[in-house]
N, C-alpha and C positions, 0 to 999 in steps of 0.2 A: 858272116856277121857274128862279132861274140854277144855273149850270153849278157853281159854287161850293158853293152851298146841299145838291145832290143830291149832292157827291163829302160831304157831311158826312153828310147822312142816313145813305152807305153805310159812312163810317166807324162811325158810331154803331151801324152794326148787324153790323158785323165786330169792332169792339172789343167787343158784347155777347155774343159766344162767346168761348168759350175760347181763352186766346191759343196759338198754334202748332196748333189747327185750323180748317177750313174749311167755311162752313156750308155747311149742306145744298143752297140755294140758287144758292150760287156753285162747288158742287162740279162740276156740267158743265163748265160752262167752265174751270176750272181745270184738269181733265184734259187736257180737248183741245188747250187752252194748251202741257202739258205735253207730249204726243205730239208737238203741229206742231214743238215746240222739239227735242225728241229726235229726231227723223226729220234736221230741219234739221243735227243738229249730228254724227251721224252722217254725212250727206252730206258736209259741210266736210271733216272726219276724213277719209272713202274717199279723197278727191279728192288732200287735201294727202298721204296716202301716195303716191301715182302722181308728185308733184313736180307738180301743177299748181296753179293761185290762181285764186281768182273773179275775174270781171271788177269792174272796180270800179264803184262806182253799182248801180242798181233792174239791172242787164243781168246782174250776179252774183250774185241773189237767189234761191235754192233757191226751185223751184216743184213743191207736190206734187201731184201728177196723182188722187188719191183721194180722197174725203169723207171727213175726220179721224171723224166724225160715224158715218159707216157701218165703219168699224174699229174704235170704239171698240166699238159693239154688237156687233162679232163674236168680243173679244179675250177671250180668258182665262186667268190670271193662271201666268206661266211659258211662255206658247207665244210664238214668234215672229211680229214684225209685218212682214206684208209691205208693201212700197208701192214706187211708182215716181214718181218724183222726176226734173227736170232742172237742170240748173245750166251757163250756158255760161262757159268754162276759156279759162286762157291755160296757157303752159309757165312754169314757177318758174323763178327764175333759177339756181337750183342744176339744175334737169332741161336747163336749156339749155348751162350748163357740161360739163354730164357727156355731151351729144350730142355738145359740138366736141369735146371729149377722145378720145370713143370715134371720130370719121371723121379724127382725126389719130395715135392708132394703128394702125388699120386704115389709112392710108395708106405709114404709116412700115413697117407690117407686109409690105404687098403688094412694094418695093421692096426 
């Protein structure tokens, strides 16, 4: 079977529900899809508050330390997800401006 043939199959069988839901079939993964993304993009957010940036390349790719898989069985609907996530950071160039700023008042200050 090509690779072709079977993305048609799955069309045909996602265009045979209703358009704007999900079948029942593809509803797992659709979640978890959904979590891994919302965790990731949460993370990005915490990060870029603090003035930092991902590293660039596969080096700044949010990595979640949990089974998306065993969260989602534990989640229920309104309660907080916990998870722990790393991501390795440089300093923003805005957070690096606002350093030398702050050790050339503080020297103009000491003086």
């Amino acid at each position: 079977m090509s690779h072709a043939y079977d993305l048609t199959i799955i069309g045909i069988f996602i265009f045979a529900h209703q358009q704007g839901q999900i079948p029942p079939y593809a509803q797992p993964k659709m979640t978890a899809f959904a979590l891994r993304e919302g965790i990731v993009k949460t993370v990005e957010n915490a990060v870029a508050a603090f003035g930092l940036k991902p590293l660039d390349g596969s080096d700044g790719e949010v990595e979640i330390k949990e089974d998306v898989q065993e969260i989602l069985k534990g989640y229920k609907l309104g309660n907080d997800v916990a998870f722990t996530s790393t991501l390795k950071c440089e300093f923003g160039p805005e957070r690096e401006k606002n350093a030398a700023q702050s050790a050339t008042e503080e020297k103009v200050a000491a003086e």
